[in-house]
N, C-alpha and C positions, 0 to 999 in steps of 0.2 A: 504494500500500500504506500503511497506518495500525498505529499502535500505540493501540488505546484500555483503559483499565483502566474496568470497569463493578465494580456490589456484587452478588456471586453470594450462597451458601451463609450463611447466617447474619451476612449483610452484609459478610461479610470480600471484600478486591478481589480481584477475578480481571481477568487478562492475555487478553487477545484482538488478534489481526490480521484486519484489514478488507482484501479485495484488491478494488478496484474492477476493472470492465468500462471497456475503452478509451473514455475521452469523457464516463463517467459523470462527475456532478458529485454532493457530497452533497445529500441532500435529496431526491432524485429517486427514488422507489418503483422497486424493479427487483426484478425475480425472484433468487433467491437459495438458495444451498447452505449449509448446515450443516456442514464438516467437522469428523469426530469423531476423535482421532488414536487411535492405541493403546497399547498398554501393559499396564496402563494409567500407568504409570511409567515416562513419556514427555512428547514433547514435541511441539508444532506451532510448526517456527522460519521465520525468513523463510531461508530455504533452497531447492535445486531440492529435491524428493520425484516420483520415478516414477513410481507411482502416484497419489498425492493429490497431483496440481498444481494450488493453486491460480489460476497463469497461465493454464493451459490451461481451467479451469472459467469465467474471468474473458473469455478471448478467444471462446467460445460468449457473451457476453451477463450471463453471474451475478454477482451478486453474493457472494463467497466471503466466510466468516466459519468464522475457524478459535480457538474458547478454547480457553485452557489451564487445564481447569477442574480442580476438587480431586481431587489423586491426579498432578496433572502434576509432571515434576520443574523444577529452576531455579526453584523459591520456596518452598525450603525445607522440610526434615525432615517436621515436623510436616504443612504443606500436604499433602507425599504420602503419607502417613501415613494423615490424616484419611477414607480411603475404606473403610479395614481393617476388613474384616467384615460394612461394606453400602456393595458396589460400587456400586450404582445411585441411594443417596440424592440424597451432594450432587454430582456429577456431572450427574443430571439438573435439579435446581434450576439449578445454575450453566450449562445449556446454555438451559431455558426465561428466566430473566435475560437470557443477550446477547441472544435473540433478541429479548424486550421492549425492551430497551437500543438496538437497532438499529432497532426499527420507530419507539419511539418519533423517532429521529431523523430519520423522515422518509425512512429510505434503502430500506425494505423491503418490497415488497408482500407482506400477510401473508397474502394466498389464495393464494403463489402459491412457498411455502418447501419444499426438500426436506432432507434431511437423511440423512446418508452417514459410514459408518464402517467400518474395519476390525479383526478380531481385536476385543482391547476395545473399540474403537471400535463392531465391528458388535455386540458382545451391549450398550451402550449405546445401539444403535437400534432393537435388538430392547426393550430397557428402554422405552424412548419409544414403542416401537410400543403398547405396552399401557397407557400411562400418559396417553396427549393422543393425540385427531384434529387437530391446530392444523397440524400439519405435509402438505402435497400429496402424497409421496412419500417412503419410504424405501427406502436401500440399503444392503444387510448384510452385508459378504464376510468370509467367514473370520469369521462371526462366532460368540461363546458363545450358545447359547441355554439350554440346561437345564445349570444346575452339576451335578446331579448325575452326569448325563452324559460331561462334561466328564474325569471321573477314567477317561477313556480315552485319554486325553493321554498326548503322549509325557514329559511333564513334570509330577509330579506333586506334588514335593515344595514344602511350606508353602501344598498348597489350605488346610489347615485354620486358619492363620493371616489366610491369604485373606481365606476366604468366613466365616468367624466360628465354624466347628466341623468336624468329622469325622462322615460320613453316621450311623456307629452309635452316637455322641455323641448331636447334636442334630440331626435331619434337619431337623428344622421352621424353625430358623436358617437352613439354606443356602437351603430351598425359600423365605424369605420375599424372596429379592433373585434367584432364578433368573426370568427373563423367560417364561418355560414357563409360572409359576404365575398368569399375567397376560389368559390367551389369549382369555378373554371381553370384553379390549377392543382385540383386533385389529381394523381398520376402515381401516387405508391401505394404500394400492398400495405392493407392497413387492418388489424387485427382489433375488432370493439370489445371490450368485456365491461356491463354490468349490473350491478345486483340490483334487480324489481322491486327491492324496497327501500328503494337508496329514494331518500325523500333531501338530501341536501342538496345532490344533484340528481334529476328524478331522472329515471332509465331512459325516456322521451328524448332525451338529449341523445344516447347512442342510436337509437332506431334512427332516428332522424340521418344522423352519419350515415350509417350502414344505408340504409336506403336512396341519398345522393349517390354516394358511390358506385352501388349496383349499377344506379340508373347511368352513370358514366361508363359504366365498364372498366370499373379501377377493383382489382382483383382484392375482398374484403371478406373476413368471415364473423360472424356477432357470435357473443357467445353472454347469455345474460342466466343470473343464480339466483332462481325466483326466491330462496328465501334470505339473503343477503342482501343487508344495505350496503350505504360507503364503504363498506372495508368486507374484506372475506375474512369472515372468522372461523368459519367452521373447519376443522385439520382436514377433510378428504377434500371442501372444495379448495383448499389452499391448493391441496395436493393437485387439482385438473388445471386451478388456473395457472400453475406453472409450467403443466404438459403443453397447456394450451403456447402458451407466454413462448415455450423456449421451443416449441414445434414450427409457430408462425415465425421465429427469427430467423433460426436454422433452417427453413427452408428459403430464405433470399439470401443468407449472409459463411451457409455452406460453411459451420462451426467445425473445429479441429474434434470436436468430441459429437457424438449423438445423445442427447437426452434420454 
């Protein structure tokens, strides 16, 4: 595991962990995950996490790369601050940076990258889905796709400080960072997963994904755990959503190990 600080957003540094694949040496091109945390006033620490292990991503073969790009907490006020109003600006810059940051190093095969989020994590994959094909696959659980949508949350208070206005404000504000208003550049294999009783981000939001997609013919599979909210707790579906998780990667990014 590695602590490296790269120049994200507006050149200001951003914090990232590198968890290498057993044996790996740097320098060595290897297939690789993108983990996107959530929050998005939050963090990616070197910690166990349940679902986002990066050990377990590393022990398949990947190379795991998890920033803590702007909007993270632990570097300050202002840092997570700086996303208020356009969740998707410099979050996405500072996720396309590490990725630069790491291939340049030699560590990363870049045909061969996927990128995986949840909750904010997953409407920043759904952001990326529409912004760049650089990436082999993505994965979106629990993730935001259409803000406006979104005010069917169980949690509604301070969208509008959020997302930078209230629908009958300024609608054209919230549509300019909802990943929905993007769909004409969906074009990677994108794997949905989530739980039907996920009332913080309600399941609506993936079907929505999955069903653009289809309709594009951008090669997509749903996978929803009707008795699981925002989070998978239960040990057997943890157990599928990782078959799911590391089957959908592995099949665009061709892992040194099989799942």
């Amino acid at each position: 595991m590695e602590d490296v600080t790269y120049k994200g957003a507006g050149g200001e540094p951003v914090q990232m962990w590198i968890v290498r694949p057993p044996g790996h040496a740097p320098g060595q091109p290897r297939p690789t995950v993108m983990v996107l945390h959530g929050g998005p006033h939050a963090s990616s620490l070197d910690s166990f996490h349940y679902r986002w292990s990066a050990a377990l991503f590393a022990s398949q073969g990947y190379l795991t790369l998890l920033p803590n790009f702007h909007g993270s907490t632990g570097f300050g006020q202002a840092f997570a601050e700086s996303i208020v109003g356009a969740h998707g600006e410099k979050p996405y810059q500072d996720v396309m940076a590490a990725l630069d940051f790491a291939v340049a190093r030699g560590d990363v095969d870049p045909a061969r990258v996927a990128v995986a989020g949840g909750s904010y994590g997953g409407y920043l994959a759904a952001w990326i889905l529409g912004q760049t094909d650089r990436f082999a696959a993505v994965v979106d659980h629990s993730g935001v796709f259409d803000l406006m949508a979104q005010f069917a949350s169980d949690a509604t208070y301070g969208r509008a400080r959020n997302y930078g206005a209230l629908p009958w404000e300024d609608p054209a504000r919230i549509d300019r960072w909802s990943p929905s208003r993007f769909a004409a550049g969906f074009k990677t294999p994108t794997l949905i997963l989530h739980g039907e009783r996920d009332y913080r981000v309600p399941y609506t939001q993936g079907l929505n994904l999955y069903g653009i997609l289809t309709a594009k013919g951008v090669p997509a599979r749903l996978v929803v755990f009707p008795r699981e909210n925002h989070w998978i707790l239960k040990p057997q579906a943890a157990r599928l959503w990782w078959r799911e998780v590391l089957g959908w990667i592995g099949r665009y990014t061709a892992p040194a190990h099989t799942p």
